[in-house]
C-alpha positions as CSV (number, residue, x, y, z in Angstrom):
1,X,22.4,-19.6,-24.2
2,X,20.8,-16.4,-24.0
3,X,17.7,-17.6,-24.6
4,X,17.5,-20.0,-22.0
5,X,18.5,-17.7,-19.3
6,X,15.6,-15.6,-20.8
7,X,13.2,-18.4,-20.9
8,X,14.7,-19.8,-16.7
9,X,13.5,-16.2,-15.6
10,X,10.3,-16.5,-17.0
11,X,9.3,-19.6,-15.4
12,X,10.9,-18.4,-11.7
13,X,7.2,-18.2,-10.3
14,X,6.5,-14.5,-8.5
15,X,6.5,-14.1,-4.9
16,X,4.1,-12.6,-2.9
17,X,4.7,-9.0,-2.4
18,X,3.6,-7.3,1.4
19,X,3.2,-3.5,1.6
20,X,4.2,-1.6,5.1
21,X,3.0,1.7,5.0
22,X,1.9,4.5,6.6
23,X,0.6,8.3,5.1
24,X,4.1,9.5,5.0
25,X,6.1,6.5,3.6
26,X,5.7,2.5,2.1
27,X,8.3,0.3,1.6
28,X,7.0,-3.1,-0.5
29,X,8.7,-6.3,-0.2
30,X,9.0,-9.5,-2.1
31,X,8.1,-12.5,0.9
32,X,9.4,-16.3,0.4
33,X,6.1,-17.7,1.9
34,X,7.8,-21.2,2.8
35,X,11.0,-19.4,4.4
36,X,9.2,-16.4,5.7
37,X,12.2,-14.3,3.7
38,X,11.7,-10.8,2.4
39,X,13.4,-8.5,0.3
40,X,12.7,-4.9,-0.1
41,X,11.7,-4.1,-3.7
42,X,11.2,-0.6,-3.1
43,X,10.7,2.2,-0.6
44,X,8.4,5.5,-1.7
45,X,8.2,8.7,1.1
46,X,5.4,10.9,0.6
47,X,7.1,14.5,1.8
48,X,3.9,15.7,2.2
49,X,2.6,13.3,4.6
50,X,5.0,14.3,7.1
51,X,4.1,17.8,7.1
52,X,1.6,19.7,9.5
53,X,-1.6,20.6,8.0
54,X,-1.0,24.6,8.5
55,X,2.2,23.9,5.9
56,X,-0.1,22.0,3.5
57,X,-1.6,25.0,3.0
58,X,-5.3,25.5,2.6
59,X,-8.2,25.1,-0.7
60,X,-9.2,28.3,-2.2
61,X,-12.8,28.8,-0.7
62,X,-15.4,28.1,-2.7
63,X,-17.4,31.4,-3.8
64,X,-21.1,31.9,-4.6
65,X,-22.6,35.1,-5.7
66,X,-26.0,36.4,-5.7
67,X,-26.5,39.7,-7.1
68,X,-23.6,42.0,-5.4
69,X,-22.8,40.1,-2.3
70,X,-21.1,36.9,-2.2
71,X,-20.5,34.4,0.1
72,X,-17.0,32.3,0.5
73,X,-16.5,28.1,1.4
74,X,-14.2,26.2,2.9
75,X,-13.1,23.6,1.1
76,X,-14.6,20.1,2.5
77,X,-11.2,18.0,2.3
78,X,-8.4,18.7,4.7
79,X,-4.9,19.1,3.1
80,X,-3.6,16.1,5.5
81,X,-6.9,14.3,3.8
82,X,-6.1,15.4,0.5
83,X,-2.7,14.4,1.0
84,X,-3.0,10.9,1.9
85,X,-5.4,10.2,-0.6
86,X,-2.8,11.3,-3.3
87,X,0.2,9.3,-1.7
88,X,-2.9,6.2,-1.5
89,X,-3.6,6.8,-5.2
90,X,0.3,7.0,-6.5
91,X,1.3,3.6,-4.7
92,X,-2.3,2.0,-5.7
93,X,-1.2,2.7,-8.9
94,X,2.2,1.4,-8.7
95,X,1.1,-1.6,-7.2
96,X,-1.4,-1.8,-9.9
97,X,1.7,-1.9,-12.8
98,X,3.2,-4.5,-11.3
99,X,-0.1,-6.9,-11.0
100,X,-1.0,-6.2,-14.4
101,X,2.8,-7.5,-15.5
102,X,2.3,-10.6,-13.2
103,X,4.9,-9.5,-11.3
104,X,3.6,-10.3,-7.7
105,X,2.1,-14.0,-7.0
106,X,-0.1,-12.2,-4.2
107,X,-0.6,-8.9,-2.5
108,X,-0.8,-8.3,1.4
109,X,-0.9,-4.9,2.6
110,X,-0.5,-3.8,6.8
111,X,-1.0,-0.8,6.6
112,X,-1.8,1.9,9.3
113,X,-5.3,3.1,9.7
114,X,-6.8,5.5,7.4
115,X,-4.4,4.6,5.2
116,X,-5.3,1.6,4.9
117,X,-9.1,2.6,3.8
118,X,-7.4,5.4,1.0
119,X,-5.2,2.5,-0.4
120,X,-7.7,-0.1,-0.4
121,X,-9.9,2.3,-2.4
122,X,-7.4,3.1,-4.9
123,X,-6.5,0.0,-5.6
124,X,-7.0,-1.8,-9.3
125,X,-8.7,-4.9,-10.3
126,X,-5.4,-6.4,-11.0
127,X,-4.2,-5.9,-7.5
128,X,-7.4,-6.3,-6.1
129,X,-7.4,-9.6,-7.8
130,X,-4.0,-10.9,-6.3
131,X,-4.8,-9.2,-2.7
132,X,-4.9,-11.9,-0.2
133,X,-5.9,-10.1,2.8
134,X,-5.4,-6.3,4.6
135,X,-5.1,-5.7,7.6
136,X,-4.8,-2.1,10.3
137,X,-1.8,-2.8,11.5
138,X,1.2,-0.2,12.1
139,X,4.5,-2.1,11.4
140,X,6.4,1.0,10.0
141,X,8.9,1.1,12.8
142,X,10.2,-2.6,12.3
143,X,13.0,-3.8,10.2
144,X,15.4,-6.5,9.1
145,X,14.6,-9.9,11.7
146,X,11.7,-8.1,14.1
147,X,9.8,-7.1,11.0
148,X,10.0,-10.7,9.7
149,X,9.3,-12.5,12.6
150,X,6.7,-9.8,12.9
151,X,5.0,-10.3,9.6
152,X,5.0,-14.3,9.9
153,X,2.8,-13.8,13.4
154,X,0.1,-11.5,11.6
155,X,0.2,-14.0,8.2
156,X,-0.1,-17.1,10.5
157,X,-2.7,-15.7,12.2
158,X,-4.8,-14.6,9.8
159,X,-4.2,-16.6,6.7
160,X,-3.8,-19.8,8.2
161,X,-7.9,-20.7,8.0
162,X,-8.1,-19.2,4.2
163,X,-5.2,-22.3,3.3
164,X,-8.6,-24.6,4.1
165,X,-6.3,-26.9,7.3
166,X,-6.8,-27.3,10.4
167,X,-4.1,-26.2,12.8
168,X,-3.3,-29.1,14.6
């Protein structure tokens, strides 16, 4: 009996998984393509994304020296930069895990820009294998029935020519 229910959970195929995110915060849910349902999986804030760059603190300059005098850099990357490529990297990863155990069927991310760019960079060949499109788009502020309805425009929109019909 065990078994079975084992063997029943392995076979349930994986959804498609949709990340909403900005530089401060991502939630990722699982979509039902053919009823347009999600579920949130998970939700990850990113403190630091929130905060003004004078509280991020500044890089140590960069120093050079020639003989006695020397002469100090500032660092190239901005904190809020530097910060948004970290948050990018940590859920790229995440999202990496979770393709590499098959967990997701496909990957859509709609995301707001330069996010988007950072996360897309970061991403894995697993994920970048199930990614089914990306797209600039800043949903953060929806929820529950707005996001959904929401999230089927933008699919229907975009991935309705990659399905190879026609829309009649």
């Amino acid at each position: 009996m065990g078994l079975e229910r084992q063997v029943e959970a392995a076979t349930v195929p994986a959804l498609d998984w949709l990340v909403v995110a900005n530089a401060a915060w991502a939630r990722v849910y699982e979509r039902d393509a053919a009823q347009g349902a999600m579920r949130e999986r998970f939700s990850k804030v990113h403190e630091e994304g929130r905060a003004q760059g004078g509280a991020l603190g500044r890089g140590r300059p960069g120093r050079v020296r020639k003989g006695v005098m020397s002469t100090a850099f500032e660092p190239h990357t901005h904190p809020r930069e530097r910060e948004r490529t970290r948050f990018a990297r940590a859920l790229a990863a995440l999202l990496e895990r979770e393709a590499v155990g098959h967990r997701m069927a496909g990957l859509v991310l709609l995301v707001s820009n330069p996010f988007l760019g950072d996360l897309r960079a970061a991403l894995g060949p697993a994920s970048r294998a199930v990614l089914k499109g990306a797209w600039p788009v800043d949903v953060t502020g929806l929820q529950g029935a707005e996001l959904e309805h929401r999230v089927s425009q933008l699919l229907h929109l975009h991935l309705q020519p990659l399905g190879g019909g026609s829309a009649s």
